[in-house]
C-alpha positions in Angstrom: 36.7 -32.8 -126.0 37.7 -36.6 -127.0 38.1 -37.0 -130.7 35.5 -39.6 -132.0 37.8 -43.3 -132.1 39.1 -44.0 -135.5 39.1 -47.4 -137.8 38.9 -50.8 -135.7 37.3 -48.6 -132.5 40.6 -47.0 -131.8 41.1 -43.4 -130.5 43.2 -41.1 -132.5 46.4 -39.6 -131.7 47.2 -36.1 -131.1 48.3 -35.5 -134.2 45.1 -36.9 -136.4 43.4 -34.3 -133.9 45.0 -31.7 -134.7 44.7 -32.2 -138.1 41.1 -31.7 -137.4 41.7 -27.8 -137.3 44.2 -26.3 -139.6 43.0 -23.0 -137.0 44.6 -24.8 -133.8 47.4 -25.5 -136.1 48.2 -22.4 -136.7 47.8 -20.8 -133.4 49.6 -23.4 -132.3 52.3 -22.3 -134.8 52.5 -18.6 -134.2 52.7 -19.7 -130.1 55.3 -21.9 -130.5 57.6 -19.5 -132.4 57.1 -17.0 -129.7 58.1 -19.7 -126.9 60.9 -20.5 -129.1 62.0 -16.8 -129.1 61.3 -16.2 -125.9 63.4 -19.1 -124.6 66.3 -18.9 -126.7 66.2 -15.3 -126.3 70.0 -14.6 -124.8 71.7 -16.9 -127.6 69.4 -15.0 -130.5 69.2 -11.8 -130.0 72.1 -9.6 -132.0 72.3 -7.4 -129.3 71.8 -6.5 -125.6 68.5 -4.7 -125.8 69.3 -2.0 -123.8 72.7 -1.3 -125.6 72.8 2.2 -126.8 73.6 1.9 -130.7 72.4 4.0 -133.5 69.2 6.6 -132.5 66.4 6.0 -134.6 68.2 3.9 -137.1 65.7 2.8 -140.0 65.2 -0.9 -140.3 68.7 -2.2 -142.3 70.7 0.2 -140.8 74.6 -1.3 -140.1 76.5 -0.1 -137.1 79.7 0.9 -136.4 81.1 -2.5 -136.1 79.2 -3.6 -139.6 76.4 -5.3 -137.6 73.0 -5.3 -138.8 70.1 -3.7 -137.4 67.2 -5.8 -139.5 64.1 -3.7 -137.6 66.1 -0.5 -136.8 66.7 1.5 -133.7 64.1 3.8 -131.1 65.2 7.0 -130.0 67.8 5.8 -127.7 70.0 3.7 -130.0 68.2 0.5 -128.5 67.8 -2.2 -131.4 64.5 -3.0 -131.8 64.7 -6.6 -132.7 66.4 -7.7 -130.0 64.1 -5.6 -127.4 61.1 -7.9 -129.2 62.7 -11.1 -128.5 63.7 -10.2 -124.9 60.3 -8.6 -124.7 58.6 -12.1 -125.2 59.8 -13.4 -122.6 58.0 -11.2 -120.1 54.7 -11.6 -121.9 54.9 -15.3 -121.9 55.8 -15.0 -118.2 53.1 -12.9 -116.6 50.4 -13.5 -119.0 50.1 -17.5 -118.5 50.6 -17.1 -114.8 48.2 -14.0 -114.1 45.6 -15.9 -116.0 46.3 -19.1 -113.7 46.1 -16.9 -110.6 42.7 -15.8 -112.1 41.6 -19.1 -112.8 42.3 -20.6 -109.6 40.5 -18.2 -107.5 37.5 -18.1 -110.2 37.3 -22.0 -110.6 36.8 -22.4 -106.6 34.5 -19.9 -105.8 32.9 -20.6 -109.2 32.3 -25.1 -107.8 31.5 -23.4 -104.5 28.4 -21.2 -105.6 27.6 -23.3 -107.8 27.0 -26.9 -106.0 26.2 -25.4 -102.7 23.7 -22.3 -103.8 22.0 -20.8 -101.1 23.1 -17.7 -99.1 26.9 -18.5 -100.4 26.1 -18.2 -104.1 24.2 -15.0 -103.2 27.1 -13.4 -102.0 29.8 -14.5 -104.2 27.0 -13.5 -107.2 26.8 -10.1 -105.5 30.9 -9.7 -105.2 31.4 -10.6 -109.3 28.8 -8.6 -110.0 30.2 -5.3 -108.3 33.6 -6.1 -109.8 32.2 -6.6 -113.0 30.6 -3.3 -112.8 33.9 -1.5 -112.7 35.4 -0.6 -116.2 38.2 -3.4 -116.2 41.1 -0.5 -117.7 39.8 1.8 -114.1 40.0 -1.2 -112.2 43.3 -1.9 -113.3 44.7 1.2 -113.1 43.6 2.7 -109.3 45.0 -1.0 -108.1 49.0 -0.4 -109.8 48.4 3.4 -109.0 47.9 2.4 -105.2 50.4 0.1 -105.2 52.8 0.7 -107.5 54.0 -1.1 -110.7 55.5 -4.4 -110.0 55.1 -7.9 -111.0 53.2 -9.1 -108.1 50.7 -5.9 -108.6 49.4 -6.9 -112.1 48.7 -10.5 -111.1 46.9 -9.1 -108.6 45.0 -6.7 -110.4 44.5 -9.1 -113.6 43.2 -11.8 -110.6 41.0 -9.5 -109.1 39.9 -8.4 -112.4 39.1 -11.6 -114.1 38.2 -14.0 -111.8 34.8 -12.9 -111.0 34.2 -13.5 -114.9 35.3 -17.1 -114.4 33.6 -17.3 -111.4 30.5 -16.7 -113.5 31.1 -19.6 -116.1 32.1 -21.9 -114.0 28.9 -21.7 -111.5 26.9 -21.7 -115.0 28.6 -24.7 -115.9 28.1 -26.5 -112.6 24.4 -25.4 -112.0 23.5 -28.3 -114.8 26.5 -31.0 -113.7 25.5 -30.7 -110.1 22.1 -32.6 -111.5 24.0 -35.5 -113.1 23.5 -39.3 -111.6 27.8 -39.3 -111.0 27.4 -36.2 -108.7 24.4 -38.2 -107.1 26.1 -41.4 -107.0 29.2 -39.5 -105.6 27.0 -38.1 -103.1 25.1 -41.3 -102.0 28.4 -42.9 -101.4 29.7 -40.3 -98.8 32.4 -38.3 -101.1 33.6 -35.1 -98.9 32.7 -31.9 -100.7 36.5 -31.5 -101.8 36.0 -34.3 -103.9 33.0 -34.2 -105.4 34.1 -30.6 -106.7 37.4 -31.3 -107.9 36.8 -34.6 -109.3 33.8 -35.0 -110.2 32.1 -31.7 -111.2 35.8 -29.7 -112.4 37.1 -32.2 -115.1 33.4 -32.7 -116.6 33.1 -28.6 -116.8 36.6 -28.4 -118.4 35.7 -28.2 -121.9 34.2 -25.1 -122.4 37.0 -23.9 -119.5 39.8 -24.6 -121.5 38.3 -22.3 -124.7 37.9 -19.9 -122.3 41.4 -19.7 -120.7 43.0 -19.3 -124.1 40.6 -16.6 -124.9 41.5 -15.2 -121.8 45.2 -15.6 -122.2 44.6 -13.4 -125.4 42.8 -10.7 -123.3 45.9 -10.8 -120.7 48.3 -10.5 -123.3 46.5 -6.9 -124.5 46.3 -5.8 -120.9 49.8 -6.0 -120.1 50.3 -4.4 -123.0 47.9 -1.4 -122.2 49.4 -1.0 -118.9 53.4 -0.8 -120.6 51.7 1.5 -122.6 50.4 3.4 -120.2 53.9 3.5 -118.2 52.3 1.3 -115.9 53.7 -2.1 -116.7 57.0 -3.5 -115.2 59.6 -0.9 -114.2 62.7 -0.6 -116.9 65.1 -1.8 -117.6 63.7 -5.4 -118.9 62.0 -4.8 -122.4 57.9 -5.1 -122.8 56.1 -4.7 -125.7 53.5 -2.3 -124.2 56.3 -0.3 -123.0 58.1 0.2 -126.2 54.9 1.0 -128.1 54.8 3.9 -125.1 58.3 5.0 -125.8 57.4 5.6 -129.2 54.7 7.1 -129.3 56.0 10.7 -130.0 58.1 9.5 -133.0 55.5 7.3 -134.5 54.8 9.6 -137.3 58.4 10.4 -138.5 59.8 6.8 -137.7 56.9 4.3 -137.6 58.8 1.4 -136.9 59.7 1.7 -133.7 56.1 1.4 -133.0 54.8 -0.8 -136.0 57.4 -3.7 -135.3 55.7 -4.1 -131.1 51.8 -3.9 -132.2 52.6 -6.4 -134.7 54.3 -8.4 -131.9 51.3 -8.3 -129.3 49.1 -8.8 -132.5 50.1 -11.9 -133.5 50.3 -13.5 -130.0 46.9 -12.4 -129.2 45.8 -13.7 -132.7 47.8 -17.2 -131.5 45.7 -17.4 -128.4 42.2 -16.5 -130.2 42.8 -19.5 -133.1 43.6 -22.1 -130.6 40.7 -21.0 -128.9 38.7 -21.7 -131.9 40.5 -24.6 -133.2 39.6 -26.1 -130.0 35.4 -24.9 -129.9 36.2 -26.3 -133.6 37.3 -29.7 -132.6 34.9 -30.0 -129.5 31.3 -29.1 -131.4 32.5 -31.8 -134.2 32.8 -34.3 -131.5 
């Protein structure tokens, strides 16, 4: 995914790639306000979000203490604004690190089936393929029904969900590197297994890996927001989108923005994740 070099046989900087894809730049944009949110979260937010205020306060609404409420209140006085800012920060927790759990199981059984084949592929083919089979929501929600909601229990379930999909594109990938005169060479000069699979085949297979994981980081991002929404996300008190969507439901149509204010939230991070992935494909099929 190498830009083509510049004047005088030079390789560009990051920035004259970027400027490749006004997309990634705008993904990038809408990502790195959420990080900045999410991070700065305890100095910016105008309240503790699960203060008790003003119930159902419309967006504007002032409080006692002449404070502003600039996106209103839910049904419990709770002001919305700040529960989105502090809600980031679980998102841009769990969702990055359930789809790196997913991606490191999936990349090494994907190398493994891949470059060895044989009775090993079979089986690992056979396992993705009865995980796949499952609808991903059922699968998702008989593991944090068995288990309980937790943390731990939806990178769990959003590993053993996903990484048979990876799996999959990485043993595609591999099938046709695994022919290449490096792996060959590699081969012929005694490399261990190890290394032929993480240094040779793995950073050659990267490109269309790294589309993917933003993709997929998009994907995560709407499942931990379906399971807060269906009350099976993290346990309250700590604010998630999903959840608050959930919370509102029931008063959607007489106050909708108490919902409005989180879809537009998950929205807009998902959207992020699905332009860098395109800015990216962008930049690579114009190499």
């Amino acid at each position: 995914m190498s830009a083509a070099p510049g004047p005088g046989g030079r390789e560009p900087g990051v920035w004259a790639t970027l400027v490749e894809s006004p997309i990634l730049i705008a993904g990038l944009a809408i990502l790195g306000f959420w990080l900045l949110v999410a991070l700065l979260a305890p100095w910016i937010a105008p309240f503790d979000p699960n203060r008790n205020l003003v119930p159902m306060a419309p967006p504007g609404t002032r409080t006692a203490s002449g404070q502003m409420m600039w996106l209103g209140a839910d049904h419990l006085g709770r002001d919305i604004l700040s529960r989105l800012i502090h809600g980031g920060r679980t998102v841009l927790i769990y969702a990055p690190l359930a789809t790196h759990c997913a991606y490191s199981v999936g990349v090494a059984l994907g190398l493994v089936a891949g470059y060895r084949q044989g009775w090993i592929d079979e089986a690992l083919s056979r396992f993705s393929d009865l995980v796949l089979a499952f609808p991903v929501i059922v699968l998702y929600i008989v593991i944090i029904q068995k288990f309980g909601a937790s943390g731990l229990n939806i990178l769990v379930a959003v590993t053993l969900a996903s990484s048979p999909g990876i799996m999959r594109l990485v043993r595609g990938v591999v099938l046709d590197l695994r022919t290449r005169a490096y792996v060959a060479a590699a081969q012929m000069r005694g490399e261990p297994t190890y290394r032929i699979l993480f240094a040779e085949l793995l950073p050659n297979a990267r490109g269309p890996l790294i589309v993917d994981a933003c993709l997929r980081l998009g994907y995560v991002t709407i499942t931990i927001g379906t399971l807060g929404f269906l009350g099976l996300g993290l346990p309250p008190p700590p604010p998630d989108w999903g959840g608050m969507i959930n919370e509102s439901r029931h008063f959607a149509l007489v106050f909708p923005h108490m919902a409005v204010f989180p879809c537009l939230a998950v929205s807009s991070l998902v959207l992020a994740f699905n332009l860098i992935a395109d800015g990216l494909r962008e930049i690579s099929l114009s190499d």
